[in-house]
N, C-alpha and C positions, 0 to 999 in steps of 0.2 A: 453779554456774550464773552466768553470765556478766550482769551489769549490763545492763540497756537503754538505761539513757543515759550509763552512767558508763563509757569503756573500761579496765581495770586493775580497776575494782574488783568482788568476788564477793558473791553474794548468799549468807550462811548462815544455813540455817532452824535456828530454835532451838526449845526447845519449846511444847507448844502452837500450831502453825502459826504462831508470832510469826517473821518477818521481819526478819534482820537487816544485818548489814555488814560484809564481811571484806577487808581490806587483804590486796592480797601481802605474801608475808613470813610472813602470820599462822599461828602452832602449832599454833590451835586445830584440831582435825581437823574436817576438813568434815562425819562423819558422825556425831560424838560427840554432838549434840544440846545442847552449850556455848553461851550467849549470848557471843559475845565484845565483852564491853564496851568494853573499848580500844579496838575495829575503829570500833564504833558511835559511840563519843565521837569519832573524826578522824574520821568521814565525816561529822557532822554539823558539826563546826567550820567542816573543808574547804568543806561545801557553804553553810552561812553565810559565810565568805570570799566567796564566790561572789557570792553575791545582796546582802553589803554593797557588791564592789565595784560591784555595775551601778548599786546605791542613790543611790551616791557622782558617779555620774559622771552620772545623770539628778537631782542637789540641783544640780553643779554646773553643767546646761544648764538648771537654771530650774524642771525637774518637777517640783513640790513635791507633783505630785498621788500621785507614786510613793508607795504605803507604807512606812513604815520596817517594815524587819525584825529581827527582834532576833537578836543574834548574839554570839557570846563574843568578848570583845575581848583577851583574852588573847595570849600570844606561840604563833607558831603554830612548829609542829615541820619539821625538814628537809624528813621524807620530804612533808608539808600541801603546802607550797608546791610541791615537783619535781611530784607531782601536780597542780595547778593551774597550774603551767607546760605540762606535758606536755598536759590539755585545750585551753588556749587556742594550742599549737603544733599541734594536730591539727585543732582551727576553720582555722588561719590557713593551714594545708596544705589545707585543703578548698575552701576559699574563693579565695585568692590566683589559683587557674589560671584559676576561673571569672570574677574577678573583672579579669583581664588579658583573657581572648577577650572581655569586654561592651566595655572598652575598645578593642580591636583593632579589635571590630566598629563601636563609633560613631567610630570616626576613617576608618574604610574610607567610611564612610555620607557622614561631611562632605564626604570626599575627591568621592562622588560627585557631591554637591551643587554642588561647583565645577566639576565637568565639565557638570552639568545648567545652569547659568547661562553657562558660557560658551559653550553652546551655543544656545543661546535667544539671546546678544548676537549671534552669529554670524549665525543664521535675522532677527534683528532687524535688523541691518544691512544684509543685503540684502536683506530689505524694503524698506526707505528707499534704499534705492539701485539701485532697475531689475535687482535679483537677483544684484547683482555681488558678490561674496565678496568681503572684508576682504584687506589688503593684506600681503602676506608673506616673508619674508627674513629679514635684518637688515643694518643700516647703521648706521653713527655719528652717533648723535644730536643732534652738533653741526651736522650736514651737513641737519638740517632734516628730514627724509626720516619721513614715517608709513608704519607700520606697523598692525597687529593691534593688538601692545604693542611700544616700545622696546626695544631689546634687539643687542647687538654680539657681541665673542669674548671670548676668555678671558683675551685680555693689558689687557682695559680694565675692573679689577674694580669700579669704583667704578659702574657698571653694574648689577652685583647688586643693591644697597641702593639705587638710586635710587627711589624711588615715584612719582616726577614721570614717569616710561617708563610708569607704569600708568596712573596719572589725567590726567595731563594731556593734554588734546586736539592738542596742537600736536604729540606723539607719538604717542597712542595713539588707533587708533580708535572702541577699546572702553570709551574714556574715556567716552562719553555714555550708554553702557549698564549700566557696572558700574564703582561708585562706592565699595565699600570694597577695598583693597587684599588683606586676608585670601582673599579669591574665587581669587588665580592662586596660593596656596602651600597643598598637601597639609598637614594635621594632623600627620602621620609626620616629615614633610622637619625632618630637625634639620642640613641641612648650613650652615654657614658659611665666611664670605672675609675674610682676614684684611687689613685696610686699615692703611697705618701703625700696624703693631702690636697695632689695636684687632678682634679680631672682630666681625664683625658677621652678622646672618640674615639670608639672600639671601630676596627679595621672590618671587620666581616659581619656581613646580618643575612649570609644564605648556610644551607647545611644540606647535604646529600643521603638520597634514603639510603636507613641502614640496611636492608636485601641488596644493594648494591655493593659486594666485594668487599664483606667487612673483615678484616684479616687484623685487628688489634683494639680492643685487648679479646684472648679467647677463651676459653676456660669456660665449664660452670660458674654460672652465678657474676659472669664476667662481662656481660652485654645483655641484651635483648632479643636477640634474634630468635624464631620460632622457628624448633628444626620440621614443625610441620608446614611450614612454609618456603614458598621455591626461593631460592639465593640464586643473584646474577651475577656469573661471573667473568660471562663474555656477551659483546652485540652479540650475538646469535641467539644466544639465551632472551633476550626480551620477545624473538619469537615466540613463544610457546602461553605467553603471558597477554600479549595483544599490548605490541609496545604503545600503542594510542591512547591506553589505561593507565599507566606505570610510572609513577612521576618522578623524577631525579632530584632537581636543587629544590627545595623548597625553601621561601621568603618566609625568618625564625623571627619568633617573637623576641623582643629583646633581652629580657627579663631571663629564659629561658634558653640563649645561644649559651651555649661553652664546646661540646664536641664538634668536629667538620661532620662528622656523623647526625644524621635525623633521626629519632628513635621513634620506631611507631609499634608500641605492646600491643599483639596480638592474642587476641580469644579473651580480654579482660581491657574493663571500663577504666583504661588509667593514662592519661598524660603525661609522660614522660617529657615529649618537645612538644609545644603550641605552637601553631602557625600563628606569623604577621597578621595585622587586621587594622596599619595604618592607612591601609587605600579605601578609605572611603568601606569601613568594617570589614575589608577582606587584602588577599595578598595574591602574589604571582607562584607560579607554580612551573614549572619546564618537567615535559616529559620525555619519554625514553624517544621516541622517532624525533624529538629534536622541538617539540612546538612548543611555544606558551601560553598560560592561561590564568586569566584572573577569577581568582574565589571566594567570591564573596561567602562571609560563615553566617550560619542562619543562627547559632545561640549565641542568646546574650550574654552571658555566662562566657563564651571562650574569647566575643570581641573585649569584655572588660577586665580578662585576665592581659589578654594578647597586646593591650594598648598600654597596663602599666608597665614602664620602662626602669622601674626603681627594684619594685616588688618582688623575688624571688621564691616561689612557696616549697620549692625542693621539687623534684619527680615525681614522687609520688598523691598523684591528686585523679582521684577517683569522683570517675565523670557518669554516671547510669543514662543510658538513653540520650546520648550525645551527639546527634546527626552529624558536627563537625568531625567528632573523633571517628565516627561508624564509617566516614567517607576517605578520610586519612587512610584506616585499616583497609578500606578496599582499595583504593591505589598505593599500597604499598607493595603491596605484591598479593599471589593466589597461593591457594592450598597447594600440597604436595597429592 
């Protein structure tokens, strides 16, 4: 009869309905009605082992309220310990999976919390401003030029790591609303840029769609934007579009963050920005009435672009029949 709490070890009844303890391995025959005293003495050692070491480890966090137990202090035997290995390897196999999804799950949660703040700066902004949405592209910071947040290409790394493109006002306009820098970088985003040799953690891993108020750079052949597609340039304007569809910050792949801007090419199969797909193959998404939402991406193809953090293939990467990207283009915004 198999242990309830011990797995490997057997229960043998001895006589007198006395209850004993039988070790694999052991000779005694299970039905011969033997005390097997040997089984009985390591399983009680084993199990003092046990309850000294938790003794030991609440003496040395301070619990002095713990009982001491008393236990043989003797040299314990091979098979004691493999046994006592093998319990705490079948805890830590029990535990660790569950113990990684509570994690997955509260970094998913922070993640969204960032999406929820920067939408509330967003709705906050055009408040204070006659409804007009926050400014968006990107430009070279030298050039003066605000934005949402600072933010340029990929040949100007020193960009990444700036924080003065986050807080400072004289770039950001989100400066006035959201004041720790932790708010624009996912919990997940472990990528970094290597600057004269030194690594460092890029500051931002969200970017705003580009139908949202893209006012730099403009020109033919200067951006993305499809003039057969409606641009928002104020709250009011997400009426017409069903602001419930319409998504704003989007959670960027690492690989492929460089503008504050999100680029999503319309009426052609090409990936310009991928979305995030550290959550568990998908990312967060905030849209225009202010909600969040996690998106899991159904191709494999864009979780295994989306997850390398090193790899940069350039913009143009032409995707045919790409559910992810066909779903991008329709919450990006509608036809004219």
């Amino acid at each position: 009869m198999s242990s309830p709490g011990f797995p490997g070890l057997f229960m043998h009844p001895g006589k007198a309905s006395r209850v004993t303890w039988r070790l694999p391995g052991c000779r005694v025959a299970g039905d011969s009605g033997l005390v097997c005293a040997l089984c009985n003495a390591r399983f009680h050692r084993i199990f003092s082992m046990v309850i000294e070491m938790y003794r030991r480890l609440f003496l040395l966090a301070g619990r002095e309220r713990f009982s001491r137990v008393a236990c043989n202090h003797g040299a314990f035997t091979l098979i004691e310990l493999l046994v006592v290995i093998a319990i705490i390897a079948i805890l830590a196999a029990l535990l660790l999976p569950a113990l990684n999804r509570a994690k997955a799950k509260a970094q998913r949660a922070a993640c969204f919390n960032n999406q929820r703040q920067m939408s509330l700066a967003l709705q906050m902004y055009s408040a204070d401003n006659q409804e007009r949405l926050p400014d968006n592209g990107y430009a070279d910071p030298s050039k003066g030029i605000r934005l949402w947040v600072g933010g340029y290409e990929h040949v100007s790394f020193e960009w990444y790591t700036n924080t003065q493109l986050l807080l400072n006002p004289q770039h950001a306009e989100f400066a006035d609303y959201l004041k720790a820098v932790g708010v624009y970088r996912c919990p997940t985003d472990r990528s970094k840029v290597e600057i004269a040799g030194v690594r460092h953690d890029k500051t931002r891993s969200y970017a705003l769609n580009l139908y949202i108020n893209w006012v730099a750079p403009v020109g033919p052949g200067a951006n993305n934007v499809n003039s057969n597609y409606l641009r928002f340039y104020k709250q009011s304007d997400f009426a017409v579009a069903n602001p419930t569809r319409i998504m704003t910050f989007v959670d960027t792949a690492p690989a492929f963050l460089c503008h504050p801007g999100f680029v999503v090419v319309q009426d052609f199969a090409n990936y310009y920005h991928l979305p995030a797909a550290h959550h568990d193959r998908g990312g967060t998404i905030s849209f225009a009435d202010g909600h969040v939402e996690y998106k899991k991406w159904e191709n494999a193809g864009t979780v295994h672009e989306a997850q390398d953090t090193e790899s940069f293939p350039g913009h143009i990467n032409i995707r045919p029949s790409n559910s992810d990207l066909h779903w991008l283009q329709q919450h990006a915004s509608i036809r004219r």
